[in-house]
C-alpha positions in Angstrom: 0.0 0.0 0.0 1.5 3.1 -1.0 2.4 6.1 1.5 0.7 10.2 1.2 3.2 12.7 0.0 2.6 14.1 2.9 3.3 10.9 4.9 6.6 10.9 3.4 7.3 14.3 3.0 7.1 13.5 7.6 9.5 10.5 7.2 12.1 12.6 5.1 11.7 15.3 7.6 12.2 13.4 10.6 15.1 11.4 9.6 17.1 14.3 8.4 16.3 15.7 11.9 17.7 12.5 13.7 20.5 12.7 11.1 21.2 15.8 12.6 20.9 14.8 16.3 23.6 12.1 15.6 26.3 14.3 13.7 25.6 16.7 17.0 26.1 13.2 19.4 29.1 12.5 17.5 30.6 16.4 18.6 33.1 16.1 22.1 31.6 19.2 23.5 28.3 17.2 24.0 29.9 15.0 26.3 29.7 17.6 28.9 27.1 20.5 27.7 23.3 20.4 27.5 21.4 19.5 24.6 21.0 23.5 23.5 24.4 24.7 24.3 25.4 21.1 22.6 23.4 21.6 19.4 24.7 25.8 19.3 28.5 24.7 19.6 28.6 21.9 17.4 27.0 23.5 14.6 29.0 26.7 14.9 32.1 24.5 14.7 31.0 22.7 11.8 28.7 24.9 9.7 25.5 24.6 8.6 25.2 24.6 4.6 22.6 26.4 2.8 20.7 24.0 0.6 20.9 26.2 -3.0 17.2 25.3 -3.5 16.2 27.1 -0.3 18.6 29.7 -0.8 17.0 30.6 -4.7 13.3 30.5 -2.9 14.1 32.8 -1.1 16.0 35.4 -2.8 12.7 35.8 -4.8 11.7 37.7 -2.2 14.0 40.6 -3.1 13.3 43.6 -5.7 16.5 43.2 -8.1 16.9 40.0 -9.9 19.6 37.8 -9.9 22.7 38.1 -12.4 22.8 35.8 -14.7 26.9 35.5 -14.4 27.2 36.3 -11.0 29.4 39.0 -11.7 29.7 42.2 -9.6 29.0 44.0 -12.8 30.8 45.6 -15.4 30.9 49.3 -17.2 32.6 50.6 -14.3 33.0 54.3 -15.9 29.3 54.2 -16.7 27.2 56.5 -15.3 23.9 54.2 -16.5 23.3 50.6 -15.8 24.6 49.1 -19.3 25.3 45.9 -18.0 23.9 43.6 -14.8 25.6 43.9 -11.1 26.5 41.2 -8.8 23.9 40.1 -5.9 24.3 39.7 -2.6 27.4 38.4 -1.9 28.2 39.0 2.1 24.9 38.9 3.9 23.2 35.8 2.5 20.2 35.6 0.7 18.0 38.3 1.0 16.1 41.1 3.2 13.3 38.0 4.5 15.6 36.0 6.3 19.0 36.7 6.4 21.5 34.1 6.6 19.1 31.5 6.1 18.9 28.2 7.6 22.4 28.6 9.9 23.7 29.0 13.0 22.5 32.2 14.9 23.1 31.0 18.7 26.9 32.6 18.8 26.3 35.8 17.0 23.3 36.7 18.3 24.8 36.9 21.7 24.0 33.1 23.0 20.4 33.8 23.5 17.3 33.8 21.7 15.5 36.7 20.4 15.5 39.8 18.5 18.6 39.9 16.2 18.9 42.1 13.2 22.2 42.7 12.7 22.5 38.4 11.9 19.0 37.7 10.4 17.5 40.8 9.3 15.5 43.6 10.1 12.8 42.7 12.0 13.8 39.1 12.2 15.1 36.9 15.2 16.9 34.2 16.6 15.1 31.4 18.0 14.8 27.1 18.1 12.0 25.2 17.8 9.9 23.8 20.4 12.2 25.8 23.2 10.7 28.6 24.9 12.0 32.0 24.4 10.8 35.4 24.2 7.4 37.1 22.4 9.6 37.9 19.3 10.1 33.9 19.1 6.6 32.5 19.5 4.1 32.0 17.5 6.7 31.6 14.5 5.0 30.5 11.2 8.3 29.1 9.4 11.6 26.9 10.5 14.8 26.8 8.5 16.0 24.0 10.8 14.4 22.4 13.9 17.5 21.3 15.3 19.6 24.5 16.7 18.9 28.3 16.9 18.8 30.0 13.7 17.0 32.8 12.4 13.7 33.0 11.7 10.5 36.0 11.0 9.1 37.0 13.9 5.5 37.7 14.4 6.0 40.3 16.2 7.1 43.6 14.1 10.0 45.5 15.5 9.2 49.2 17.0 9.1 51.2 14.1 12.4 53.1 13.6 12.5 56.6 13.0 12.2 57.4 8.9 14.6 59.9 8.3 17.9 60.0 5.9 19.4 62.9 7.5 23.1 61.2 8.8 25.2 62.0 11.3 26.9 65.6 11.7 28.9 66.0 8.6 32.2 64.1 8.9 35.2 66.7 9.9 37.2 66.5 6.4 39.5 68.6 6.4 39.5 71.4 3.1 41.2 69.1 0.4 45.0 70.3 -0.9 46.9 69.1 -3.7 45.9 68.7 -7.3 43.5 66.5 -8.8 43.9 62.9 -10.4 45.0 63.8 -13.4 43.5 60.9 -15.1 40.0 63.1 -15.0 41.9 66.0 -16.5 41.3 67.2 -19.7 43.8 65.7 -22.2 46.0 69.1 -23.5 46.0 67.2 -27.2 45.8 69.1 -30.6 43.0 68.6 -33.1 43.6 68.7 -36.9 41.1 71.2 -38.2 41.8 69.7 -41.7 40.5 66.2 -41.0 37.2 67.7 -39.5 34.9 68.0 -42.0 31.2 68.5 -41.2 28.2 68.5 -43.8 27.0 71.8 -42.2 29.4 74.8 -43.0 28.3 77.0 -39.9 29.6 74.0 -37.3 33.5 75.2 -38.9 32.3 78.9 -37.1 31.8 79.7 -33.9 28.2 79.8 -32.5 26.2 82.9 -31.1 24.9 80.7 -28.7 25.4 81.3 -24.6 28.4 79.9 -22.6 27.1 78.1 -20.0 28.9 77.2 -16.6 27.4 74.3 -14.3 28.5 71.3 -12.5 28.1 67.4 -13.4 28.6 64.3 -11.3 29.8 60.8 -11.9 29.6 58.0 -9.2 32.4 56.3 -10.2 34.8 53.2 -8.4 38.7 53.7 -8.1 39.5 53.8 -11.5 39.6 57.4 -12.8 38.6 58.3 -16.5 38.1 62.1 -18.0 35.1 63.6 -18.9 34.5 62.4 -22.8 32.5 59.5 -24.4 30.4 59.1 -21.1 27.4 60.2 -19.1 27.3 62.3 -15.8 24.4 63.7 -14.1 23.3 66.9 -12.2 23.3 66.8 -7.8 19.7 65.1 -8.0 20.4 62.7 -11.2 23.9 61.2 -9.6 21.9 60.7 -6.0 18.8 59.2 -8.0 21.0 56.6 -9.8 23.0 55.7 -6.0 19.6 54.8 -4.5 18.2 52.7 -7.4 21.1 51.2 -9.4 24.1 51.2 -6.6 23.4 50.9 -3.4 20.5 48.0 -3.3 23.5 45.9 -3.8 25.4 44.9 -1.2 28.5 45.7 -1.7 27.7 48.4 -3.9 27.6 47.4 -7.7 30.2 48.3 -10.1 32.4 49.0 -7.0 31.5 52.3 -6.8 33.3 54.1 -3.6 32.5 58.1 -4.9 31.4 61.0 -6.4 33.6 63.2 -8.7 32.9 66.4 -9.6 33.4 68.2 -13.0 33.1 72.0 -13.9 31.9 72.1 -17.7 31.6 75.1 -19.6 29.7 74.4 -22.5 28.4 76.5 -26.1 26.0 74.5 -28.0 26.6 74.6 -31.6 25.0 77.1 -34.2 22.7 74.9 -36.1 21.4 73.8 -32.0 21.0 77.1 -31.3 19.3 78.3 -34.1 16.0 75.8 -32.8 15.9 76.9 -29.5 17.9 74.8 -27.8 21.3 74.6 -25.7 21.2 70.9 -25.5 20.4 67.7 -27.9 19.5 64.8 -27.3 21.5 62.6 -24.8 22.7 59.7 -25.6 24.0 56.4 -23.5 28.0 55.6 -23.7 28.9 51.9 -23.2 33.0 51.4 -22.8 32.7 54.9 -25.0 30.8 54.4 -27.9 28.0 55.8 -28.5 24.9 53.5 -28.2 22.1 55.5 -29.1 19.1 56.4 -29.3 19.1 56.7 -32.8 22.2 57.5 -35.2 24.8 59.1 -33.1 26.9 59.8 -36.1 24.1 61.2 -38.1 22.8 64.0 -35.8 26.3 64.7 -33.9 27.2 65.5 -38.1 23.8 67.7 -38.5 24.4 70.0 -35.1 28.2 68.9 -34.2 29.0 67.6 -31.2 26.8 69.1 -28.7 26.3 68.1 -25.3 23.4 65.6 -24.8 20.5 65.6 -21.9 17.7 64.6 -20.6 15.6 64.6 -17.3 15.3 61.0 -15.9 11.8 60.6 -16.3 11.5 61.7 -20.4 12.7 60.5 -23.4 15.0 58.6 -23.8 14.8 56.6 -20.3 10.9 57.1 -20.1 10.9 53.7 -18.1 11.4 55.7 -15.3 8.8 58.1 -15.8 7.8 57.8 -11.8 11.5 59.5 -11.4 10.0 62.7 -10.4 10.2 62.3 -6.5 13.6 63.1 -6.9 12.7 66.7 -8.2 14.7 67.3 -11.3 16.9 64.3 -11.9 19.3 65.2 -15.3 21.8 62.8 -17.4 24.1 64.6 -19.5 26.3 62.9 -22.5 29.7 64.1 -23.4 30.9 63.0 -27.0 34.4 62.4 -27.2 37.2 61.3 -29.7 36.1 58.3 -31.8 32.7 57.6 -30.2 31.9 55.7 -33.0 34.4 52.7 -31.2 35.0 51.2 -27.9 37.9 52.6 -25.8 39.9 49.6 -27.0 39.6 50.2 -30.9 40.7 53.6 -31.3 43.1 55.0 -33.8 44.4 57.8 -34.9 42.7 58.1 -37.8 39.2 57.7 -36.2 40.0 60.1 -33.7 41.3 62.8 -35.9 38.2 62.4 -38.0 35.4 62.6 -35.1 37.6 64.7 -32.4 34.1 64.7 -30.4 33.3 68.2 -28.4 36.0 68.9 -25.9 38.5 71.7 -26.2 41.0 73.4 -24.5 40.2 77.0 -23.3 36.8 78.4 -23.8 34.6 76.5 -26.4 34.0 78.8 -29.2 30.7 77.0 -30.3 32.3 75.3 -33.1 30.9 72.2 -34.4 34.1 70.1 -32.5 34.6 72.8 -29.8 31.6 72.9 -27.6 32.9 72.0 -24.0 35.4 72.3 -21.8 35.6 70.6 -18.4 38.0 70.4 -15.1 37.7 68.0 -11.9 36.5 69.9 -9.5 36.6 67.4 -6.4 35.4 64.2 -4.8 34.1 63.0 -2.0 33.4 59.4 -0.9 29.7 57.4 -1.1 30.7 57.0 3.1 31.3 60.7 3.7 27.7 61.7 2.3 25.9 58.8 4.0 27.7 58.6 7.3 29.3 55.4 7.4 32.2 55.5 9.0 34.1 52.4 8.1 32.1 50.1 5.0 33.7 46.8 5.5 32.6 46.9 9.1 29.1 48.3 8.2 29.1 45.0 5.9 30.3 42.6 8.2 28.0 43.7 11.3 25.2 42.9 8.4 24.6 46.2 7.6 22.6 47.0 4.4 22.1 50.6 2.9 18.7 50.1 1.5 16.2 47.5 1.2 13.9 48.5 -1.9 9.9 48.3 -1.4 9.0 47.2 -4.7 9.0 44.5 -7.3 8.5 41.1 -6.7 8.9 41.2 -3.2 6.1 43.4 -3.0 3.8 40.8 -1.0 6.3 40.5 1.5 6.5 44.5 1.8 2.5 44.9 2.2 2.8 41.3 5.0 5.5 42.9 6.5 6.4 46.8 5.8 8.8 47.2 8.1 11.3 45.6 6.3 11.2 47.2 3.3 12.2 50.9 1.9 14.8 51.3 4.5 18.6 50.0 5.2 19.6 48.0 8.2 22.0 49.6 10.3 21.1 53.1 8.4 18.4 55.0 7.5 19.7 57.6 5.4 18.2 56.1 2.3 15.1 55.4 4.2 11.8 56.7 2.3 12.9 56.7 -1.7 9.8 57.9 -2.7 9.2 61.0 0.0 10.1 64.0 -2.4 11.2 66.2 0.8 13.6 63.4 2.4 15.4 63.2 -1.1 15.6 67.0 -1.0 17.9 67.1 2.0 19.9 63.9 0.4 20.8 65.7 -2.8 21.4 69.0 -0.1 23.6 66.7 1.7 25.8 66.2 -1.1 26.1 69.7 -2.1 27.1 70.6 1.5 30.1 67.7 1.5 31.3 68.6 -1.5 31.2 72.7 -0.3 32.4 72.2 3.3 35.1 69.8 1.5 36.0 72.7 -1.0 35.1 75.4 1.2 36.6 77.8 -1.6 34.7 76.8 -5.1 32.2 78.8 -6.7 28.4 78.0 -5.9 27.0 77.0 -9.7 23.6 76.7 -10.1 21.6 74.0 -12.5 21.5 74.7 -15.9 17.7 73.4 -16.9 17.9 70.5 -19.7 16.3 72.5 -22.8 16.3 69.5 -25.1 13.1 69.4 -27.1 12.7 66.1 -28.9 10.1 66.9 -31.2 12.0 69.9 -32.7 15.4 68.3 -32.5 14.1 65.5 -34.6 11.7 67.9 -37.2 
């Protein structure tokens, strides 16, 4: 007579439970401890492995899916996500439970209870069947019912304050010394003669304005200057942080900071003459130009002006809810041979599409329409408070747990732990228009009590009008 699934489902259970009582029996510390103390020690001795089934059920919980490589992500110099980051690679796997399914007697202090630096916000450490307190009753799901590890709790966690205002801003002292001068300007000489456009005004200078603003790439340790990329305004670099960097832990691409460029820019005549500073703005990948559209075909109809857009229109209207972060801009910077990747450049190419940058001020001409300097850094720590990240990381720290996607049920069950870090809350709230307000003001004031002496620039608005740029 055959058995239930369920019957046997009970018979697999309970003889991977006794398994586990006799590896525990076979451990010298049992010889002379309790059964819990026991159970705690030898597990924390030998490990507990995370079964990869359990570990992929539950990282559906989380908002960003899973690499397909497994890679921390590549592009490093990009200021948009071309390519897919890496997943969560310290803390286990995901926001539900954290470190799911091992051993949490040890680091949560030997003792049961509330414990979300280990298991997660909200989340605690308890054993089946053994009494312990509120936060550990009434638990509706067991990674193991042999030892302590960590588990929901029923009972929700007093609600923290929702704030991302950091700590005091860190004492850095005003910065000396000159900049990397891999982000400089390269002092090269065009060749007028191998610059030929199809429009005769782009070989005059333009009557349009000279602009003066600041731009801002989050960028890892590896420097790179200011031509065949994208960059972003104070709002668009801290909108891109919060929901392309930092829901990965550790941050994806490797991203440590925020560099700082002065541009002074002169769109070309035949830009000017529609009404417009700016064109369209285009994505770099390794720097070529990837589009939208011909990049080579309108870069030789108005020259190579600089591209923008606000986050939330054309061309990234996927993120058309952007607009809690007030005006979030992306700016593109043609440079020499955009046509190629950095790896396939020649001299030829870049003689022949020089891109916009030029030494001095930019005259407006078709391939002199920007100039740029660093103008500072400061690290992604400095502006959020953290004091030391690989501590932050290992004390199971997160900066921000996102609210949406397909964890979404979870977040409604259990709000508490979602749009907020762990350990943090300066990210806290992604979607309260006044909280990301003081964020992008907290950048500003790093960066000013940093470089106490730089000039104050104000935004210049994106003026790009697709419609008439295309017509």
């Amino acid at each position: 007579m055959g058995r239930s699934p369920g019957a046997l489902w009970l018979v697999c259970l309970t003889a991977a439970v006794l398994a586990q009582d006799d590896l525990l029996s076979q451990d010298d510390e049992c010889a002379t401890l309790g059964a819990e103390k026991c159970a705690a020690n030898a597990l924390q001795l030998k490990g507990a492995a995370v079964n990869s089934e359990e570990t992929a059920a539950v990282s559906a919980e989380w908002d960003v899916p899973t690499p397909k490589n497994g890679s921390v992500g590549e592009c490093g110099d990009c200021m948009m996500a071309n390519h897919e980051g890496g997943g969560e690679q310290l803390l286990g796997a995901g926001p539900r439970i954290w470190h799911y399914a091992q051993n949490c007697w040890y680091t949560c202090g030997r003792k049961a209870g509330a414990c979300n630096h280990f298991c997660g916000p909200g989340n605690a450490c308890c054993r089946y069947r053994f009494p312990g307190p509120p936060e550990c009753q009434r638990v509706g799901f067991w990674p193991s019912l042999s030892y302590h590890t960590c588990v929901v709790s029923a009972m929700p966690p007093p609600p923290a304050p929702s704030t991302p205002e950091g700590p005091p801003l860190p004492d850095v002292a005003p910065a000396t010394g000159d900049q990397d001068d891999a982000l400089k300007m390269k002092e090269g000489s065009k060749s007028d003669a191998l610059y030929r456009p199809p429009v005769p005004s782009l070989l005059s200078p333009s009557t349009a304005p000279l602009l003066e603003f600041y731009v801002y790439r989050a960028m890892s340790d590896s420097s790179y200057p200011l031509e065949n990329v994208n960059a972003a305004n104070a709002a668009g670099v801290m909108w891109y942080l919060h929901n392309e960097v930092i829901i990965w832990t550790p941050r994806k691409f490797g991203i440590t900071r925020i560099v700082r460029f002065k541009v002074q820019y002169k769109a070309p005549e035949p830009l000017h003459e529609k009404g417009m500073n700016f064109g369209v703005r285009y994505a770099f990948d390794s720097g070529k130009c990837t589009g939208p559209g011909d990049c080579s075909s309108d870069y030789g109809k108005y020259g190579y002006f600089v591209g923008c857009n606000l986050v939330y229109n054309f061309p990234t209207n996927q993120f058309k809810d952007a607009k809690y972060y007030g005006d979030p801009t992306w700016y593109a910077f043609p440079g020499p041979c955009y046509t190629n990747t950095y790896r396939n450049h020649d001299d030829m190419c870049v003689q022949s599409k020089p891109g916009g940058a030029c030494p001095g001020s930019p005259s407006g001409r078709g391939d002199c329409t920007y100039q740029y300097e660093p103008a500072g850094e400061v690290s992604v720590d400095e502006v959020v408070g953290i004091k030391d990240y690989a501590s932050f990381l290992k004390n199971g720290g997160k900066e921000y747990i996102p609210g949406l996607g397909t964890g979404a049920q979870m977040c409604r069950q259990q709000p508490w732990l979602c749009d907020k870090g762990a350990g943090m809350s300066f990210w806290n709230d992604k979607h309260n228009e006044h909280y990301n307000q003081m964020r992008v003001q907290r950048l500003k004031d790093t960066f000013q009590k940093k470089y106490p002496t730089s000039p104050i620039l104000a935004d210049v608005p994106c003026d790009f009008k697709e419609y008439q740029f295309y017509h």
